[in-house]
Structures are given as C-alpha cells and as structure tokens.
N, C-alpha and C positions, 0 to 999 in steps of 0.2 A: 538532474533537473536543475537549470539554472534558475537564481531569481530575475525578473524583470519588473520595470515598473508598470502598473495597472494601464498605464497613457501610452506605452510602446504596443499596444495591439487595440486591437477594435473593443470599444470600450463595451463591458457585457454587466447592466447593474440589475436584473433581477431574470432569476428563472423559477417558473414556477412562483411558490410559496417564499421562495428563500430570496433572501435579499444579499447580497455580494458587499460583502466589507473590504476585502485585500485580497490581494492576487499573490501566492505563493510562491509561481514558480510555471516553467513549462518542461515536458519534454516532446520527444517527437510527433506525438498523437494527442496528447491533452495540456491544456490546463488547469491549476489547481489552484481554486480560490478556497479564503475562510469566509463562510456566509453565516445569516441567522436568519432561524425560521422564527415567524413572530405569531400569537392565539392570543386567544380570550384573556380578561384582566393581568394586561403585562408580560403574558409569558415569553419569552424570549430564548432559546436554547442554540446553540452553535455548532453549526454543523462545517463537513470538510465536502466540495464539492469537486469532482475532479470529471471535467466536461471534454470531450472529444472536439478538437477546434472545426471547426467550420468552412474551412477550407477544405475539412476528409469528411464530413458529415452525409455529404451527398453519394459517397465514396462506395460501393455494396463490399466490398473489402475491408477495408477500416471501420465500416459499423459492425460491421461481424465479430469479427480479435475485440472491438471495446465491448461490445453486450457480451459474449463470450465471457470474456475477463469477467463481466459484473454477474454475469450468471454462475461462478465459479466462487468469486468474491461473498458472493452470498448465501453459499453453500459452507461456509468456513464459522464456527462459533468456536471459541478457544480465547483464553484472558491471555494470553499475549500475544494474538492476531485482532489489527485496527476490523472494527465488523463494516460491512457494506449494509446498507438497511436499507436503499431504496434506489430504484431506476427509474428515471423520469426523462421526459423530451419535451423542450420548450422550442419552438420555431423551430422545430427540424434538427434539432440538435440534443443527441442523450445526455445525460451526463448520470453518475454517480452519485449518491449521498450517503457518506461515510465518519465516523464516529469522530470529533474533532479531541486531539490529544493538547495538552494542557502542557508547555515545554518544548524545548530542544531536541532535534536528531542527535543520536550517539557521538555522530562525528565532531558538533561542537561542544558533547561534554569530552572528549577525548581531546581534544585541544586547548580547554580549559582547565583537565585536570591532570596539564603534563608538571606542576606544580608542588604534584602531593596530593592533589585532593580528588582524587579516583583511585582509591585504595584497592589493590589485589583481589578481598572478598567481593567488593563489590562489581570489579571486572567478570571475577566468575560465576558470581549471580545472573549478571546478564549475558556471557553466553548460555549460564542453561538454561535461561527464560528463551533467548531464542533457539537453541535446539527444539525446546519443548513446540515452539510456536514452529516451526519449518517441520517438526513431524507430524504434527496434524495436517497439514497442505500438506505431505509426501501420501499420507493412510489417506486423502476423501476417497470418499468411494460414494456411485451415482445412487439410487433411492432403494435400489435391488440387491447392494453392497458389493457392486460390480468395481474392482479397483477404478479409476481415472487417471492415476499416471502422471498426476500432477509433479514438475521436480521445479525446483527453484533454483535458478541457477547464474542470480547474481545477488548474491546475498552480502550486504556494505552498509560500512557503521550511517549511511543516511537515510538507511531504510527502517533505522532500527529508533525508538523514541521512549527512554525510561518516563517510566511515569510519576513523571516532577509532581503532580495534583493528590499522590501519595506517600509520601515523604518515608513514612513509617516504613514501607513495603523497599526494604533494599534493594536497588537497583530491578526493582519492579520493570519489564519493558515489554512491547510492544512491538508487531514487524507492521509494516504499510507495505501495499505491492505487495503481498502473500501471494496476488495468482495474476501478477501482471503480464499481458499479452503483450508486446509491442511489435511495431509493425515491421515488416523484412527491410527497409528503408530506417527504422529507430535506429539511436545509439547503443542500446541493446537488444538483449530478448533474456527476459529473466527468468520467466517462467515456461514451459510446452508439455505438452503431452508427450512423455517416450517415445513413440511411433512417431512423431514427427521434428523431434528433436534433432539440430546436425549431426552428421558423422563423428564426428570429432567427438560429440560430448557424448557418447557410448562405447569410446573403444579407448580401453586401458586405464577407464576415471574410477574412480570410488563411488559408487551409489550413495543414496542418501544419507545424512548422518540422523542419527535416534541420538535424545535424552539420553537410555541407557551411558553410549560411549563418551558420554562426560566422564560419569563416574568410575570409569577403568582403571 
C-alpha cells in the first residue's frame, strides 16, 4: 500500500457518520483513510476506514471479494487481529470501519530499531503475537463450526502494528488485512479460501504455521 496525498484522488471528506481526517494509503481495490466518528457532548473516537474506490464500486466483482473480505473480517475477534466492526455504503460506495491502532507498522519499527533498540525478546514476542493472530484466521470456522479455509498468504512486517498505545505489553501487536481479498488484477492476493487458492500455493508449501511451533 503506497502513501498518497489526500488531493491526488477525488477528494472524499465524509461518509456516513464518520468524518475523514487523512488518507493513509491505497492499494489496488481500496483506500484507507483515519476518520472520526463524532456523538453527544464531545465524543469523538477514531476510527480506520478502508473504502473500496469508486471506479470498482459499480463493479458486481470487486463488491463481492470487498463485502466478502468484510464479512470474513468480522467474523475474526482475537487481541492481536485489528477487529472490523461495521460495514457501511455511502453513495454507492461500501467501505469498512475498522479498529484505529495508535502507532507504526512493524516495518518502521524495524528500521528504526536497526540501532539496538528492537531487542531479540522483543522480536520474539512479536512473532508469537502474530502466529497467535494468523492461527485464529487459519481455525474460523462458519457458525456450524464448518472449517472456512481461511490461509494468509502474504504476511509482511507492514501488515503487522505493535501496540505503541500499550507500552507496558512488550511488543504487544496486531495483524491488519487478517482476511484481505484482493482482486485478480491487485499487487497481491493475501488471503483465499483453499479450494480456490493457486496451484502453486498447494503443492510442496508448508500449511499453516500455529503458536504451538514457535515454542519447538
């Protein structure tokens, strides 16, 4: 997902409830803004809104993989999976509203802490924060505890967000994109169903990795 500035696309400053502060970033199917939802005497809280652009919106392909993804997303509760908490359509266009993390992607505490200050323990706290988070999305299973088949398969230090807003919680983290769909046209496809996963990523790979095999 690269960043862009908010004036390089068609300017988008409210959906919904939520009001759009900063534009994050895009990849091939969405944008991701930080917005805030505003209530009664002052309340304010900040949300992550990640909207399917508008150019695919009309698309009956491209709305399928993003509700999909968000219907998937929202089936996922686990302290180090970002939660999806609501699907919304403003002018024809869905979007997601998803947990807003307080901090940096992994990839620039890893750049920042080529110095000394990303200490060992704390590396392997957060891989097994996120094993722990990638084995939940491998186990969902539908409401009849039917497996789903969920695998992730492009798991990268910018997917990944310690949680800076807990300080105490060593390398506390967090995955985003737990069950992103991206389109056959994306830069990726990180997440799929088994049965519909490439050829390639079924013959001669490793299945999913568990918790457990940190501690081997």
């Amino acid at each position: 997902m690269s960043s862009v500035s908010p004036s390089a696309q068609a300017p988008i400053v409210r959906l919904g409830r939520y009001r759009l502060l900063l534009e994050l970033g895009q990849g091939g199917m969405a944008r991701v803004f930080v917005a805030v939802s505003s209530g009664l005497a002052g309340f304010n809280k900040l949300v992550v809104l990640k909207v399917l652009k508008r150019c695919l919106s009309q698309d009956d392909e491209f709305r399928a993989m993003f509700l999909g993804e968000a219907t998937l997303a929202a089936r996922l509760r686990h302290p180090h999976i970002v939660q999806t908490n609501e699907v919304l359509e403003h002018d024809g266009v869905p979007a997601m509203v998803m947990e807003y993390l307080d901090g940096q992607p992994l990839s620039q505490v890893i750049v920042r802490g080529k110095g000394g200050a990303f200490p060992p323990a704390m590396q392997l706290r957060i891989l097994v924060d996120a094993l722990h988070g990638l084995h939940a999305a491998h186990e969902l299973t539908d409401f009849d505890g039917t497996p789903l088949g969920v695998v992730h398969r492009d798991v990268s230090p910018w997917r990944c967000s310690p949680a800076c807003a807990y300080p105490q919680v060593l390398g506390g983290l967090k995955l985003h994109d737990a069950t992103r769909l991206d389109a056959p046209m994306g830069r990726r496809v990180c997440v799929s169903r088994i049965q519909s996963a490439a050829p390639r990523g079924q013959e001669g790979r490793a299945g999913p990795s568990t918790p457990r095999m940190c501690h081997a």
